[in-house]
C-alpha positions, 0 to 999 in steps of 0.5 A, spaced: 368 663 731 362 657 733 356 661 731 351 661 738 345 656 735 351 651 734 354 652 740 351 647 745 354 651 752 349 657 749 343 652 749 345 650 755 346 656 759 339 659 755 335 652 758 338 654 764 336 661 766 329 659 763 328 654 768 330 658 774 323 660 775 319 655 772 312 658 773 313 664 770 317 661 764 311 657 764 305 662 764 309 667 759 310 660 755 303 658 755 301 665 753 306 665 747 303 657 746 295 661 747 296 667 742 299 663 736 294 657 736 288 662 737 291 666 730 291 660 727 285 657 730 281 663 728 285 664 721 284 656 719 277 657 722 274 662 717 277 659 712 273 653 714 266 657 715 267 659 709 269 653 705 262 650 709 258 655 706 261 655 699 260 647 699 252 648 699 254 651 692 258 645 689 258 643 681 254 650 682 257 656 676 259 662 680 258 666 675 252 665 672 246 669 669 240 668 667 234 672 663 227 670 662 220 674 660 218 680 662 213 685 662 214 692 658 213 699 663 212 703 657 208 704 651 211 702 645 208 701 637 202 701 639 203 697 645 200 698 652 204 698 657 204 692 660 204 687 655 208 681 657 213 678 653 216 671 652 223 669 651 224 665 645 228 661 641 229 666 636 231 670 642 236 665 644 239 665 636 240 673 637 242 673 644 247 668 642 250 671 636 252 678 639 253 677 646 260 673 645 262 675 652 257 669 653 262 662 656 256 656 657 249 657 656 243 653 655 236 653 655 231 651 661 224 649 660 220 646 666 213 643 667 211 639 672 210 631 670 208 625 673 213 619 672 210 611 671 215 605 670 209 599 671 205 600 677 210 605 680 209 612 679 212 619 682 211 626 681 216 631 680 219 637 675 221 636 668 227 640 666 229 640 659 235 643 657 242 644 653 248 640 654 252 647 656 246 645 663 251 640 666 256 645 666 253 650 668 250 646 675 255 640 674 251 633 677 254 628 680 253 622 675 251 616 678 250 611 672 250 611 665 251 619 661 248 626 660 244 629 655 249 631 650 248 635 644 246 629 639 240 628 643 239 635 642 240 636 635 237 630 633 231 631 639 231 623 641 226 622 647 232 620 653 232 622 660 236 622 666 233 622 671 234 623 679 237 618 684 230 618 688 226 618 682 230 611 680 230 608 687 221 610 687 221 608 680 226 601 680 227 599 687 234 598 686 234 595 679 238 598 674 233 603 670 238 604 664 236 602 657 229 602 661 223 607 659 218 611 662 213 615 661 213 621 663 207 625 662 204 620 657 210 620 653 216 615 654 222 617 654 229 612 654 234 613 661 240 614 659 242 616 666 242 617 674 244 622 677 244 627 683 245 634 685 253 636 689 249 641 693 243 644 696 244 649 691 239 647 685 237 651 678 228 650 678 228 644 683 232 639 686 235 634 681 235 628 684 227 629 684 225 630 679 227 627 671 231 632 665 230 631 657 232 635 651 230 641 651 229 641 644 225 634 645 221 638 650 217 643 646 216 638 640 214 633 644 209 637 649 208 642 643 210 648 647 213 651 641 218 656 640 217 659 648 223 659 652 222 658 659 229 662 662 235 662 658 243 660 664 249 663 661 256 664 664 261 670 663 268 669 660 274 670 664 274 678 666 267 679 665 260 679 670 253 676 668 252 684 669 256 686 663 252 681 658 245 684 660 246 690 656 247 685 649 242 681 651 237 687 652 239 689 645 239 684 641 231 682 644 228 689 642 231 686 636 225 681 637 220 684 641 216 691 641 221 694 647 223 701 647 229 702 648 229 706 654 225 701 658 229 698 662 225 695 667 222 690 662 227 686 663 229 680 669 235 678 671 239 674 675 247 675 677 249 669 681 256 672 682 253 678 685 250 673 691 257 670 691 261 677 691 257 678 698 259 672 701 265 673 700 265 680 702 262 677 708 267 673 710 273 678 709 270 681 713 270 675 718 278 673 717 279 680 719 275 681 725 279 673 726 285 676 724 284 682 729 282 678 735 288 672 733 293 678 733 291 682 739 292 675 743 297 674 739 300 681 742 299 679 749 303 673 748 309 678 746 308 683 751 309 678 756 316 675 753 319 683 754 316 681 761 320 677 763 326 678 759 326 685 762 326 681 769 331 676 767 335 682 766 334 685 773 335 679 776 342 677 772 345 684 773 351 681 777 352 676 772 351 680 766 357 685 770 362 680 770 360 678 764 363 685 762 369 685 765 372 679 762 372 682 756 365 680 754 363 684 748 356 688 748 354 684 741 355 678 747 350 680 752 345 682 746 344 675 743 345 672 749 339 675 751 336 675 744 336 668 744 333 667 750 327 670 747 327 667 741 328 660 744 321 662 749 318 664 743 319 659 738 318 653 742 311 656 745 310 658 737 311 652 735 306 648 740 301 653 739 301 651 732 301 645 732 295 645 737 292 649 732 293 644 726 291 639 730 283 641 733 282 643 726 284 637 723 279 634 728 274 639 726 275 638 718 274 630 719 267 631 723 264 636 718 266 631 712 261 630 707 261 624 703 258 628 697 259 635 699 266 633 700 272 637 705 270 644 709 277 646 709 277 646 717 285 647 716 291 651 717 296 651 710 304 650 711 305 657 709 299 660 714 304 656 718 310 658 717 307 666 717 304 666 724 311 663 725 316 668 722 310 674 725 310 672 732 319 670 731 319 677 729 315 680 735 318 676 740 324 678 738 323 686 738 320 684 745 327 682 747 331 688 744 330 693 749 331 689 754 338 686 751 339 693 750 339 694 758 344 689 759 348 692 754 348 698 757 350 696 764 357 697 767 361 692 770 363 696 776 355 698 778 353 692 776 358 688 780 356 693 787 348 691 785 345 688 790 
């Protein structure tokens, strides 16, 4: 027995009964073509959205904390409420030594300075931090390397300086090797680099120059002072889950009492990336909501017109009866020419989608921020695909049913 998807007279017999009406088959067409690409317009689209937003984050670590001085609000050893307190590196040590859920952290120290080659000069932000920093806010790298940790250990006087001040400062020229003074003191450039995104720790890097931290407060005699202590979580855990350590282990240091917790500041740059996410589920929901109510009209109009293509070939089904077609015949006859409808219309609509959100993803490249991800993956794809199949099907079966049902003596009287 030749199974009805191979045999070429059913395909036949399917086109042909689809083309009686051309109109209607081609409005219930393009409504099942509409619904498959607005889903897949909306599901790749709120994709994309995000992908926009989240670019501006780029090289940025979503979960990163960090913790700076404070002002206590309670009286504590002799000490009024009130009293401003610093971090420093023996905080740091302390910090680092109980708190091992810590992944990546490093020390930030910022002034503003004025950066001289020759006859040029520019003023910015100088940062000193740690090598964990650039792993923390990854840069792009232009020329030359990083602060490492040898810089560090050592305190050696090198800079890497941001891609304006080296095009202000060298004009085009290879600033590597070269020195410059930066407020007063000379330090090495090892590196050019400049920031992935709009999202910045104390300032834009391309505009401003980073040295060692350790090297920035011998070298400026800033002393032990800390300016704001970045760290990430390990896998499974929040900045959030860290503050408790930390706060701990600085009392250990600082005349805090124990229950004042208000004499701390934090940030959690993860909770700001949970709202977002959380905002933009609420959008893949609202786009999924409105793709699958346009979705469902589509279907609702293939039970249409296979309501009515039943109607209309009463005589035709009765005759098939009384020559011995079985009722399992009549359902996948009908079964077919619903499936055939929606697959072709489905399979245009999502290919249209495919390809308006290819055209939106190539218009909103960036070449540093990269792809957006205006796209709809294979398997979103193939989802919508089998949903919409599965839908279309179901919205065939209480009209194949009817004709299974009709009697071929009423059915060849119908007039």
């Amino acid at each position: 027995m030749k199974l009805p998807i191979f045999d070429s007279d059913n395909w036949r017999e399917i086109f042909a009964t689809l083309s009686r009406n051309k109109t209607r088959t081609f409005l219930t067409a393009f409504g099942i073509f509409w619904g498959t690409a607005m889903l897949g317009l909306l599901w790749g689209g709120a994709d994309g959205l995000q992908g926009m937003l989240m670019r501006n984050f780029n090289g940025f670590a979503t979960n990163m904390g960090a913790t700076f001085g404070g002002r206590t609000t309670k009286s504590y050893r002799g000490f009024n409420k009130g009293t401003t307190w610093n971090l420093n590196s023996t905080d740091v040590a302390l910090i680092r030594h109980y708190a091992t859920d810590i992944d990546l952290s490093s020390t930030m120290l910022q002034l503003n300075g004025t950066f001289k080659y020759g006859t040029k000069s520019k003023s910015g932000m100088v940062q000193g931090v740690e090598s964990d920093f650039f792993s923390i806010q990854v840069p792009l790298l232009v020329s030359g390397r990083l602060i490492n940790a040898s810089d560090c250990d050592k305190h050696l006087k090198v800079a890497v300086i941001g891609s304006n001040v080296a095009d202000e400062l060298f004009g085009g020229k290879s600033p590597l090797g070269e020195y410059i003074e930066i407020s007063g003191i000379y330090f090495k450039v090892i590196g050019v680099a400049r920031q992935k995104s709009d999202a910045s720790i104390g300032g834009r890097l391309d505009d401003g120059v980073i040295v060692p931290g350790p090297t920035m407060q011998t070298a400026y005699n800033i002393g032990n002072n800390i300016g704001v202590f970045l760290y990430t979580a390990r896998e499974g855990k929040t900045p959030s889950d860290i503050q408790p350590v930390i706060k701990a282990a600085v009392r250990k240091n600082h005349p805090i009492d124990p229950t004042d917790e208000d004499a701390f500041w934090f940030m959690d740059i993860s909770e700001q990336f949970k709202m977002v996410e959380n905002l933009f589920l609420g959008v893949k929901i609202l786009a999924l909501f409105v793709g699958f109510g346009t979705l469902l009209a589509g279907v609702i109009g293939v039970g249409n017109i296979m309501w009515i293509i039943v109607k209309e070939r009463t005589q035709e089904i009765g005759i098939r009866r009384a020559i011995g077609a079985k009722p399992v015949d009549i359902i996948i006859q009908i079964l077919s020419e619903s499936m055939a409808l929606t697959s072709i219309a489905g399979i245009g609509g999502i290919c249209f989608a495919a390809l308006v959100l290819a055209a939106v993803d190539k218009l909103t490249f960036d070449p540093v921020l990269g792809s957006a991800h205006f796209q709809l993956d294979f398997s979103s794809a193939v989802i919508i695909l089998v949903l919409f199949l599965v839908l279309g099907t179901a919205a065939g079966i209480i009209p194949s049913v009817k004709a299974m049902r009709i009697k071929p003596i009423e059915a060849i009287n119908d007039k």
